[in-house]
N, C-alpha and C positions, 0 to 999 in steps of 0.2 A: 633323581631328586628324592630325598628323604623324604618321610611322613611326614614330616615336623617342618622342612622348609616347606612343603606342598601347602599346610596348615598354614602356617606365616604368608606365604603369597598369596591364601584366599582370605585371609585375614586382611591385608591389605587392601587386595583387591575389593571387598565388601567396603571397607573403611570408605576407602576413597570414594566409589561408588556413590555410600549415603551422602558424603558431603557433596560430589557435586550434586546432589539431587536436591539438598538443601541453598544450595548457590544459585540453583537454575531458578528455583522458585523465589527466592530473595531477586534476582535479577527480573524476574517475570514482573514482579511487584515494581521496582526501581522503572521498568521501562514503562509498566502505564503511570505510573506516577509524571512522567516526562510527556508521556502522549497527553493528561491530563491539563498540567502545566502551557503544553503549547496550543491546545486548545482554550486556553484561555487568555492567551496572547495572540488574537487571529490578527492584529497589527503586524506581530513581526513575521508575519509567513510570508514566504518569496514564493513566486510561481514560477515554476520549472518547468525546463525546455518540454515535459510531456501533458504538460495542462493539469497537474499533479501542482502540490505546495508543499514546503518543506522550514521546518522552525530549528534553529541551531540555538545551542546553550556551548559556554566555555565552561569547563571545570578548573581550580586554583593553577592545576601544572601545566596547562594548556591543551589538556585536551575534548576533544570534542563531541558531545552527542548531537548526532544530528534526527529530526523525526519526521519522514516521508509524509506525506500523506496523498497517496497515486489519485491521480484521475481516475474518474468512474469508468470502469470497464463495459464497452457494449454489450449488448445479446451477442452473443455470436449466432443463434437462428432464434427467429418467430412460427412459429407453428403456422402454416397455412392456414386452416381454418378454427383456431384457437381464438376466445374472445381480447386479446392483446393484437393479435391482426388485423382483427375487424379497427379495434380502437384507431392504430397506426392508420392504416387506409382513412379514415375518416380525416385527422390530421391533414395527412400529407396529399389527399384530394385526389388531384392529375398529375399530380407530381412522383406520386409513388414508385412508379415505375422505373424511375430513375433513382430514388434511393435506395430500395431494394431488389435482389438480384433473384430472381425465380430461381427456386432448385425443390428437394423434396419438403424444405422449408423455406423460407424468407433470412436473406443474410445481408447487413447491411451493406453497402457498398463501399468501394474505398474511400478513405477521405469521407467518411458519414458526414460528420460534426460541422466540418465547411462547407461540403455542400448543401445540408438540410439550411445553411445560415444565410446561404446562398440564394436561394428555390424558394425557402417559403418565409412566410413574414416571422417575422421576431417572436412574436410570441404561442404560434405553432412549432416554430424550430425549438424552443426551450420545452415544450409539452411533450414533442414528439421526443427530444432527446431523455427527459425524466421517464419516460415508457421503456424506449431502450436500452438505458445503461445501469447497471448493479454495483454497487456500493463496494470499494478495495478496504483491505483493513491497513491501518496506518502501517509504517515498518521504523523500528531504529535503528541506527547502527552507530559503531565507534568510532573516532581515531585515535589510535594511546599515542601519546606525548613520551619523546626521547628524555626522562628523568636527567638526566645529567647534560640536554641541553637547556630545559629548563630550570635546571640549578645555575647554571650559568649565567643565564638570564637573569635568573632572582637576585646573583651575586652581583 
């Protein structure tokens, strides 16, 4: 390869580069704008098969942004003798023992969330679950629309 085409293809290469780097961030912005949006449409959120909710928008050609928003992730361990431990035990009383599994920490058991719904009264099972599970970050994703079956359409 020549100097000159070597030039030209990091030329390019750079080009292209900046822009998608300028795209990526224009799209960063567009997608909380939509997380934004569906959070304040908590009417249209569907709950989904994982205890998760999810808000869809159509755009003009039909295509679709859809915006997750995942159920809350457990602890996956408790510290044995961590003040978060102590808390949980109090909660869950006699019953503890059966939601969580001894090992070098405390892990919940399977099935946590219905069985804690199960075993203890209503309003322990919601205390103990806000102690164990952390916060997922929304996610969006797309589906692009076949342009010329939506012309078709429009036609």
């Amino acid at each position: 390869m020549k100097d000159q085409d070597l030039e030209t293809l990091v030329d390019h290469a750079v080009a292209l580069h900046r822009e998608i780097t300028v795209k990526n961030e224009q799209l960063k912005a567009l997608k909380a704008a939509l997380v934004k949006q569906a959070r304040l449409q908590p009417e249209l959120l569907a709950t989904t098969g994982s205890s998760g909710q999810r808000w869809v928008a159509e755009g003009s050609d039909g295509s679709i942004a859809r915006v997750s928003f995942p159920a809350a992730t457990l602890l996956a361990e408790v510290g044995a003798q961590s003040d978060l431990a102590n808390k949980i035990q109090e909660i869950a009383g006699e019953e503890f023992r059966r939601l969580f599994t001894p090992v070098k920490r405390y892990q919940a058991v399977n099935d946590f969330r219905t069985v804690a719904a199960l075993i203890l009264p209503k309003r322990k099972a919601a205390a103990l679950l806000q102690l164990c599970e952390s916060e997922s970050s929304p996610r969006v994703s797309f589906e692009i629309a076949n342009r010329q079956a939506a012309s078709a359409v429009a036609a």
